[in-house]
C-alpha positions in Angstrom: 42.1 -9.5 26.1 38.5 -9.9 27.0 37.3 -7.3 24.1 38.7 -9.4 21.3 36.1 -12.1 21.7 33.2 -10.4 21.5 33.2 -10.0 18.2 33.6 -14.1 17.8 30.8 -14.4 20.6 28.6 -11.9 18.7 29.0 -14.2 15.4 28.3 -17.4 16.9 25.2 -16.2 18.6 23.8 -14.4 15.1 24.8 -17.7 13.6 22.6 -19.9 15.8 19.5 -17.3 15.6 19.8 -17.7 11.7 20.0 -21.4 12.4 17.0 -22.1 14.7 14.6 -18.6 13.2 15.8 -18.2 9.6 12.9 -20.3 8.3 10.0 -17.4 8.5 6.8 -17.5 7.0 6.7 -14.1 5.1 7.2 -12.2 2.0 10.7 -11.6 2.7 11.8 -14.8 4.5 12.6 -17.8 3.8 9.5 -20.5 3.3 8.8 -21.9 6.3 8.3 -25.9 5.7 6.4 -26.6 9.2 3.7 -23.9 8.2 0.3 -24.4 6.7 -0.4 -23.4 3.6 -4.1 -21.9 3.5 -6.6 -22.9 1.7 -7.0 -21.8 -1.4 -11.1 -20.7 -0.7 -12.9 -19.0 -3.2 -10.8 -17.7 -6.1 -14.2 -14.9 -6.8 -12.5 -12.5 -5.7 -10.2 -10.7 -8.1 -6.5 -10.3 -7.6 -3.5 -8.4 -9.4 -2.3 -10.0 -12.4 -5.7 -10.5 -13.2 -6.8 -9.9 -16.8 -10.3 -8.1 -17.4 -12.5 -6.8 -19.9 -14.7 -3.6 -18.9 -17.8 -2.2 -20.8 -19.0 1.0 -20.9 -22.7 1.0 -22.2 -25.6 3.4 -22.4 -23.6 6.2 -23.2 -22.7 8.8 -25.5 -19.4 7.0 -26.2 -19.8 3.8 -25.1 -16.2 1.8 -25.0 -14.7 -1.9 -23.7 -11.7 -1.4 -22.2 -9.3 -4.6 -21.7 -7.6 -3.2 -18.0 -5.0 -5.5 -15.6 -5.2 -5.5 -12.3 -1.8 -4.3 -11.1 0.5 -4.8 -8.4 -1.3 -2.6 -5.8 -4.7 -3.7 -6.6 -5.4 -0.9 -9.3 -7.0 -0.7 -12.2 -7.1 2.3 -14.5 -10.2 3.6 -16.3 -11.1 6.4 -19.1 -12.1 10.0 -16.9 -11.9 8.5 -13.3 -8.5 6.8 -13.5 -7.7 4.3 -10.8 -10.4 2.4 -9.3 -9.4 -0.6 -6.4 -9.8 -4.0 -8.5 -8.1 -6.4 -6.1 -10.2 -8.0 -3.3 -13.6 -7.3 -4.6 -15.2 -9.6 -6.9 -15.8 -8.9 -10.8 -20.0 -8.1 -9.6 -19.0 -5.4 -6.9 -16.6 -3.8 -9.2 -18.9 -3.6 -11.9 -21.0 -1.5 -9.3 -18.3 0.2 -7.9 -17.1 1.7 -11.5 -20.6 2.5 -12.1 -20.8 4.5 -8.4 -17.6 6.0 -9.0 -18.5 7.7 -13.0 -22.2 8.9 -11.6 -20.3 10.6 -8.2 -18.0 12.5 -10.5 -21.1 13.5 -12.7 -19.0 12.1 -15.8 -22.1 10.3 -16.3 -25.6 10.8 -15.6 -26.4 6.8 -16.2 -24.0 4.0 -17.4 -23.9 0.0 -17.2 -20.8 -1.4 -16.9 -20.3 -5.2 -17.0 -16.8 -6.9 -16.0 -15.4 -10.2 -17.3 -12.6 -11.8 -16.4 -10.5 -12.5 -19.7 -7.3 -14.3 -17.8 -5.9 -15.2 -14.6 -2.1 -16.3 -13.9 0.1 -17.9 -11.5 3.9 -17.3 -11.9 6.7 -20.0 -12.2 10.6 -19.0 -11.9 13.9 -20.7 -11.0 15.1 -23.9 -11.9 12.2 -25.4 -14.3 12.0 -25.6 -18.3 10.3 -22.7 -19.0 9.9 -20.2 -16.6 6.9 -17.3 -16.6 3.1 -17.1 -16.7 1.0 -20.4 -16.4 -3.0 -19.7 -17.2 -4.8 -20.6 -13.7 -7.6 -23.5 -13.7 -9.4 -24.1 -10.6 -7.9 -27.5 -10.6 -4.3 -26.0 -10.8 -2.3 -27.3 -8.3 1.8 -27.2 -7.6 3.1 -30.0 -9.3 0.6 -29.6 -12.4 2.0 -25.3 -12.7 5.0 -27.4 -12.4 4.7 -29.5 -15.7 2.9 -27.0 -17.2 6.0 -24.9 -17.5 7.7 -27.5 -19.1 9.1 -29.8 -15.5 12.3 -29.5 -12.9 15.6 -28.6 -14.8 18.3 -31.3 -14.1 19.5 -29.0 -10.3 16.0 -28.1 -9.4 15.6 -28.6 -5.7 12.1 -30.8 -6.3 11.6 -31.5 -2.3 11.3 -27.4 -1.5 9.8 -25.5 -3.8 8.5 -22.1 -2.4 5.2 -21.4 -2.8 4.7 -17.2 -2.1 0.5 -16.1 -1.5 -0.5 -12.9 -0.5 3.1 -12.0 1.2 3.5 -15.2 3.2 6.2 -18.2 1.6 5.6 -21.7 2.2 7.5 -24.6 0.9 6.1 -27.7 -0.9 7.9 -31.0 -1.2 6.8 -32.0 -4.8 8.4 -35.1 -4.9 6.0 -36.2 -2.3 3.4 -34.7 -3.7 3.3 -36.4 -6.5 3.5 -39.7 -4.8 0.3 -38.0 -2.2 -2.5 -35.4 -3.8 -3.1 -34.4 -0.5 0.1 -32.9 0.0 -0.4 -30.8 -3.6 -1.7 -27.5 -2.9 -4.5 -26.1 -5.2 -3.1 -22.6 -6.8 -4.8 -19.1 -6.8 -4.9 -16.6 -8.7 -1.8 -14.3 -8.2 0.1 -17.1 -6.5 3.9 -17.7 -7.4 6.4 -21.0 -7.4 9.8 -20.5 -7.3 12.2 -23.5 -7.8 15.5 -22.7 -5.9 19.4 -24.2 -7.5 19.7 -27.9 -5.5 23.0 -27.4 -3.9 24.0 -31.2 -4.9 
């Protein structure tokens, strides 16, 4: 009954793909241990999950706004609702708001200044106290890490996945702490998560 392997056959062979390609760099596979994380470059530009103040000024109603930069790159304003946020940097939004109220003719002049109030990165799984860690420029895995309190007791410490603009990597930070140059520097936006170790 030459039918009744196929099935078998079709297993093993989707067993050995998932074996030799299941470690993917992407948003939706796994981190891929071989790939390069990229720098982390300039952290100017803004990014969602960025926290920002906005001012309205030299206007009949002049108002500061506190606005965050949500998960599509959005931020929402009084009279012109969503203006992009994410990519640009806090300068060229600042001009871009201002643009964007004259075009409409909500107003006929306006200065608008942007700062920054808070930026995050995100820790979850197996560590003390998972959630939002306040991002320094010198923030790197192992210190986002500690700062949310260190590896619970089944943390797998030698593959934590680091996910950046859709793309997973993972991080052995057992050895970086042992070698800075194997410790990533964090932006803005990024996220750790520290998967169960299986022993």
């Amino acid at each position: 009954m030459p039918h009744a392997s196929r099935p078998f056959t079709l297993i093993v062979l989707l067993a050995a793909a998932l074996l030799t390609g299941g470690c993917v760099s992407g948003g939706t596979g796994a981190p891929d241990a071989s790939a390069r994380i990229p720098e982390a470059g300039s952290t100017a530009q803004l990014r969602p999950g960025d926290s920002l103040t906005v001012a309205l000024q030299g206007v009949p109603d002049p108002s500061t706004n506190n606005v965050q930069i949500d998960e599509q790159g959005l931020i929402t304003l009084p009279f012109i609702g969503a203006v992009r946020a994410a990519g640009t940097t806090p300068a060229e939004l600042s001009q871009r708001v201002r643009e964007t109220y004259l075009s409409r003719r909500i107003y006929t002049s306006v200065d608008v200044s942007i700062v920054v109030t808070e930026r995050f990165v995100y820790v979850g799984g197996e560590v003390q106290r998972p959630g939002r860690i306040g991002w320094t420029p010198d923030l790197t895995v192992a210190k986002a890490i500690q700062a949310a309190g260190g590896f619970t007791l089944y943390a797998k410490e030698n593959a934590v996945s680091l996910v950046r603009d859709q793309a997973a990597y993972s991080v052995d930070v057992k050895a970086a702490r042992k070698d800075p140059s194997r410790d990533p520097r964090l932006v803005p936006g990024d996220s750790l998560q520290v998967s169960r170790s299986p022993f």
